[in-house]
N, C-alpha and C positions, 0 to 999 in steps of 0.2 A: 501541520500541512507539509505534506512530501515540498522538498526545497525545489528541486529541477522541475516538477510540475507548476509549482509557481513561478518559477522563471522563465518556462515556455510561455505560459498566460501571459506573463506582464510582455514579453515581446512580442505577443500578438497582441497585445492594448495598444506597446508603443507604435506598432505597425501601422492601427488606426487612427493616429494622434495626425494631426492637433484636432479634431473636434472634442477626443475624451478628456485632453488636457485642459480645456474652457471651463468641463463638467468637474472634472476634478479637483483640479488644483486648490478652492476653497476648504478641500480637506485634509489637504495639508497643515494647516492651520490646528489640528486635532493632534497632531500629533504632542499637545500639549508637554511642550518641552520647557522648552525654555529650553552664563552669562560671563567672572571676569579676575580679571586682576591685573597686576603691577609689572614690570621691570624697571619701570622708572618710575615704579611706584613712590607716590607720595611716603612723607612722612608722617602718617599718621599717630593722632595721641589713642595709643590702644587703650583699653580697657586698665585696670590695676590686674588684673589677673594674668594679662597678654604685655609681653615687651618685646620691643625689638619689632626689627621687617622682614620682609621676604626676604631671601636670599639672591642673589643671580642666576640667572638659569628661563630653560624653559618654564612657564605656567602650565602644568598639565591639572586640567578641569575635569569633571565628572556630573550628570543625571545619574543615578545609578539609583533607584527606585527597590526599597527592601524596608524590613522589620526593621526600625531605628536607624542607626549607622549601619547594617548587614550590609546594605548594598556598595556602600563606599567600602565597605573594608574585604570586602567580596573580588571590588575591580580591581583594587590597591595588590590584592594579592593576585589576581588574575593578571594584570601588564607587568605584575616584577616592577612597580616604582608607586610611590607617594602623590595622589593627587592634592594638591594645594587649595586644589578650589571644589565645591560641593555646592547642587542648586537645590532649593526649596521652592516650590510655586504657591502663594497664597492668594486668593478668592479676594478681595475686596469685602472689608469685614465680619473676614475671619480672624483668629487671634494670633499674633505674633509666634513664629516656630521655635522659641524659646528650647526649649528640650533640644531639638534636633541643632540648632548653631552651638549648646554647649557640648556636645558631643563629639561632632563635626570638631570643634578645637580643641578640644582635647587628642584627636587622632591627626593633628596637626593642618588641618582645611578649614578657607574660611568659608562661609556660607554668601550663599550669593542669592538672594532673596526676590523672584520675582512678584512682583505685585500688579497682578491683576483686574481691572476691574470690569471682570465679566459674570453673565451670570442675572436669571431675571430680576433680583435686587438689587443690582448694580448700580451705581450712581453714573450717569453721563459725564463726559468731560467737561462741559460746561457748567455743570454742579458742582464739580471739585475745584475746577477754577474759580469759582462764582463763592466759596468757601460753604458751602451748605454739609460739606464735609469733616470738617476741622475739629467737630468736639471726638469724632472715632479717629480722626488720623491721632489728636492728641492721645487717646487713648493706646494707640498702638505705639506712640513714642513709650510712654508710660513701661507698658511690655515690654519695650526692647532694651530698656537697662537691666532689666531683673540677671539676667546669665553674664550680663556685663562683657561682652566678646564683640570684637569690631564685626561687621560684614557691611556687604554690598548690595544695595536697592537697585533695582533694575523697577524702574513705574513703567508699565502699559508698552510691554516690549513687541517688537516685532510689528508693528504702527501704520509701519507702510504698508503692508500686505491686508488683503481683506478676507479675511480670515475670522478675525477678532470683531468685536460687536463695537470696541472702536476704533478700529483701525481704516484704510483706505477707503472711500467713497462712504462710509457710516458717519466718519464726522470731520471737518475740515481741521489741517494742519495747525491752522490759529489755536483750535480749541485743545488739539493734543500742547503744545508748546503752553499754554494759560495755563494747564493743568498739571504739568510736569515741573516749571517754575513753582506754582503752588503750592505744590506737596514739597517740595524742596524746602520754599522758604518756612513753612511751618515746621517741618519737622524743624531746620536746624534755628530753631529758635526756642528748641525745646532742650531737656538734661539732654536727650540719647543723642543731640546735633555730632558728639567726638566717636560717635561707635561708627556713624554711616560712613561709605564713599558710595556715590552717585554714578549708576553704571545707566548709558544711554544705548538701548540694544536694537536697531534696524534691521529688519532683514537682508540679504544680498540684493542684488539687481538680477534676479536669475528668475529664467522666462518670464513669466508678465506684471512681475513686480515692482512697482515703481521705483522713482528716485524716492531716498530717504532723506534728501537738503531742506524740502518745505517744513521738514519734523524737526530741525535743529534746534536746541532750546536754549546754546549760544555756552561756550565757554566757562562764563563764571558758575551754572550750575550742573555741569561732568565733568568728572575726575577723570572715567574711561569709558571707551568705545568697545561693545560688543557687536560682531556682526555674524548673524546667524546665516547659515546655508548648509545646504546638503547635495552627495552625490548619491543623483536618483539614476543617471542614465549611465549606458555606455561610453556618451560624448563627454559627459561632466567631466572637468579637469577644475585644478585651482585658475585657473587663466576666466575661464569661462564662467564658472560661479562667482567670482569674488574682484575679479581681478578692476572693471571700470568701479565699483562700490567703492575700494579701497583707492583710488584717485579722484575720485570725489571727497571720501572723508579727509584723506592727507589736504586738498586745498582746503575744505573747509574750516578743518581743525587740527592746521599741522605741527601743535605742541602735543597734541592728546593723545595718551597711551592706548594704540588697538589692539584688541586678542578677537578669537575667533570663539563669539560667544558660544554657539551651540553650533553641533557640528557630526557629522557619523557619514560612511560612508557604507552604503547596502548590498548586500546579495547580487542582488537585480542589475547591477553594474557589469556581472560579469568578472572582475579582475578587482576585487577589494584589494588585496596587500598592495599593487601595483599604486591604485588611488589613495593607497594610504601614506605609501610614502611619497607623490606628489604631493597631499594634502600637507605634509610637514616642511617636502622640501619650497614649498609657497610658504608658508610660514616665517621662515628663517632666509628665504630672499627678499620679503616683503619688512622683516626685522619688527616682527608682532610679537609681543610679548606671549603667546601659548594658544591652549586651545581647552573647551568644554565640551568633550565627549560627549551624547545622547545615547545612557547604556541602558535601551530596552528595546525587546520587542514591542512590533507590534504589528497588529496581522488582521487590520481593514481595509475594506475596499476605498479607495481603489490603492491599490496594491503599488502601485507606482511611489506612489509617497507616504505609504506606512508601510515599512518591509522589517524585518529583523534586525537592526541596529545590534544587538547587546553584543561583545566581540567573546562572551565565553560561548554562544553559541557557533561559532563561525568558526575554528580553528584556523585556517588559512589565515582568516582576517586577524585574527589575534596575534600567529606567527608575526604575520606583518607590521603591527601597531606595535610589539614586541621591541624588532628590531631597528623602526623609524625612532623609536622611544631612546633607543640606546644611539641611536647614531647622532641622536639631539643633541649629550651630551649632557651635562650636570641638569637637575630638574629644581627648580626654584621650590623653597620650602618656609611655610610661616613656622614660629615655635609652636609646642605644642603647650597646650593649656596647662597651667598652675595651677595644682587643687591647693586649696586654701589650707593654711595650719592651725 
């Protein structure tokens, strides 16, 4: 779709707003994204194949959506730098992305595992907490030794927002927190307990998104904080999307490492490289460990909140992320995977 023609549309939607935003914004939610990593990253016990930590530096994350690893090594080569972190989104029993996190570390990224449980098979929170689930989560531990590579769980992200079959006003916070505890405590009571760290991923507070405190599942079961948001409009700054979220989660959980789990900045903004390098220079004021890029298009209605993400389409936007990248500074890096001898 011609770009300027969709950029005049969407400013004659925002024209109309807020009644199309009420309509819309649920589909937001679709833009099935999805999360994380360290700088004071724990000491985790890696795999035998993986040693050592991340390095110091920015976390620079990636969606990048391709044939196997294509797409991460696609961006990797598109920003001129090494993403560390790489997401997979999995359905609620489907099988462990085994193939893709050996990959992923071997090209030196750890995998950051959303687990979903949407979809009309889905188990309710109340199910998973209630343990009616427990002989497939076991199963899914099972999985997640085979490739033997640490990564990160991220259960039933984006929670607050109602979007998701269980997320805001679908099911109460009690039962997300029963069920995020639960899958916690099982899995690490299983062999794969030393491969996981525990990523707890909220939406922003941006437009009518609630608080994400009632969702806190409390210290001893997150490692890190992801906090998702995006610049959809003209006004969107870091101030504005993230800025009360992130002093709420600081009182809440002021030891806990935050990064800005998913995250792109659109078209439809008008001034991408400009919000780009906002978005980092909030980063590195706020002292967040990095950020997970959202690199796809996407091109549904409404048009406001699924717009062109991917930055090899966007040249400006890329110029931009290019030079916010470099002025970061050193970019934090796990080793790359061991092939056995």
């Amino acid at each position: 779709m011609n770009r300027a023609a969709l950029a005049a549309r969407t400013f004659l939607v925002v024209a109309l707003l807020p009644a199309i935003v009420a309509a819309g914004y649920a589909a937001y939610a679709f833009r099935h994204q999805p999360p994380i990593a360290p700088g004071t990253y724990r000491q985790f016990k890696f795999a035998p194949l993986i040693s050592g930590k991340p390095t110091p530096g920015l976390l620079l994350g990636t969606y990048a959506p391709g044939s196997g690893a294509d797409g991460l090594v696609g961006f990797d080569q598109a920003v001129g730098g090494r993403a560390a972190l790489t997401v997979r989104y999995v359905y609620w029993g489907n099988t462990f992305p085994a193939a893709y996190v050996a990959k992923a570390a071997a090209l030196g990224a750890e995998t950051v595992v959303e687990l979903e449980p949407i979809g009309k098979a889905a188990p309710t929170l109340a199910q998973i907490a209630a343990g009616a689930q427990d002989k497939w989560l076991r199963k899914f531990a099972h999985e997640i030794i085979a490739p033997q590579d640490h990564f990160i769980l991220s259960f039933a992200p984006e929670m607050n927002g109602a979007w998701y079959q269980y997320g805001y006003g679908k099911a109460p916070p009690s039962e997300y927190v029963a069920a995020f505890r639960h899958v916690h405590d099982v899995l690490a009571a299983t062999a794969a307990a030393r491969l996981i760290t525990y990523l707890w991923q909220p939406s922003a507070i941006h437009l009518k998104t609630p608080s994400p405190a009632p969702y806190w599942p409390g210290s001893k079961y997150v490692d890190e904080i992801g906090v998702d948001g995006y610049y959809f409009f003209p006004t969107d700054t870091f101030r504005v999307i993230f800025a009360k979220t992130l002093v709420l989660l600081k009182s809440l959980a002021p030891t806990t490492p935050i990064l800005i789990g998913e995250t792109a900045v659109g078209p439809n903004t008008g001034h991408q490289a400009t919000d780009i390098a906002d978005l980092f220079a909030g980063i590195t004021r706020n002292h967040l460990l990095g950020l997970i890029w959202f690199n796809r298009a996407q091109h549904r209605f409404p048009y406001v909140y699924h717009q062109d993400w991917r930055l090899q389409d966007n040249p400006p936007a890329l110029a931009g992320f290019k030079a916010a990248l470099a002025s970061a500074g050193p970019l934090a890096a796990f080793p790359q995977r061991k092939t056995q001898s």
